[in-house]
C-alpha positions in Angstrom: -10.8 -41.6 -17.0 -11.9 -39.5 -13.8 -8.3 -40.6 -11.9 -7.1 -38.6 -15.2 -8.9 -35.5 -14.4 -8.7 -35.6 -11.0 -4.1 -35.9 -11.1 -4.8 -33.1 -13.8 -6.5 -30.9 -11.3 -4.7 -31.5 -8.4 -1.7 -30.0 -10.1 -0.5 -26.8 -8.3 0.2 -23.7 -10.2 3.1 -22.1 -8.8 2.3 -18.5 -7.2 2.3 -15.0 -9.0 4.6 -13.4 -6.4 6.8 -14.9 -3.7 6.5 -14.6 0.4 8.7 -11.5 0.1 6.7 -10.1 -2.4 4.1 -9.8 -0.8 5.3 -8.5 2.5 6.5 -5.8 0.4 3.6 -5.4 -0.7 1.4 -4.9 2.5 4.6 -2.8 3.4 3.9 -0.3 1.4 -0.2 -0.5 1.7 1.0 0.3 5.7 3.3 3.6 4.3 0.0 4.9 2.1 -2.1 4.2 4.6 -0.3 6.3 7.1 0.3 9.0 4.8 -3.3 9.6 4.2 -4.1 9.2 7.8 -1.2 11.7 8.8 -3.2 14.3 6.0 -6.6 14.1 7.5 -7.9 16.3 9.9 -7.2 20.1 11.2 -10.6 21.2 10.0 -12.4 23.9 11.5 -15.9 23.5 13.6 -16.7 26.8 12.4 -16.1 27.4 8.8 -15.7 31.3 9.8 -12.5 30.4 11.8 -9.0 30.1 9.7 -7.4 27.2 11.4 -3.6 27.7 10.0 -2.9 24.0 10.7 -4.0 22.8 7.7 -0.8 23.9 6.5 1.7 22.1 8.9 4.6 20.1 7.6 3.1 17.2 8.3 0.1 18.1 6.1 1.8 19.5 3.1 5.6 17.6 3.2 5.9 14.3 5.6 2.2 12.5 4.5 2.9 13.3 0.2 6.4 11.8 1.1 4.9 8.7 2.6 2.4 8.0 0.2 4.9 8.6 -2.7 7.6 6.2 -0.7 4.6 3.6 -0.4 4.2 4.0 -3.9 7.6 3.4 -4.7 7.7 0.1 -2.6 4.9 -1.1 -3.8 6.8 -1.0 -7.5 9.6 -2.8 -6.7 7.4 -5.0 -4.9 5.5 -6.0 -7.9 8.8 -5.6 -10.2 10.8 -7.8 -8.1 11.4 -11.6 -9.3 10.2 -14.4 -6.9 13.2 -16.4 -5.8 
């Protein structure tokens, strides 16, 4: 009886997502990531000063653009069938 039980759990359940799943996956973890890093920052030391830089491109179009790419990655990584 306990061969039984221990063929029964030696059984392997196949894997939720494939190899290229999941480098997709940590893809696009690497694009949010470096969207939100490329946000932070140009704060003031003073909060008297106006620091304009808050308002670069890279702050307002290049880091939403990232994140929502990362986002988009991260879909089709999850959508996509393991071969």
């Amino acid at each position: 009886m306990s061969k039984q039980n221990k063929n029964q759990n030696t059984e392997q359940k196949p894997m939720l997502f494939g190899r290229e799943n999941y480098k997709y996956l940590f893809i696009g973890l690497a694009f949010i990531i470096l969207g939100f890093a490329l946000m932070s920052g140009g704060g003031s030391k003073e909060p008297d000063v106006w620091n304009p830089e808050i308002f670069s491109f890279r702050r307002i179009r290049l880091s939403p653009m990232l994140i929502l790419f990362g986002i988009i990655v991260e879909i089709y990584a999850i959508m996509r069938k393991p071969e």
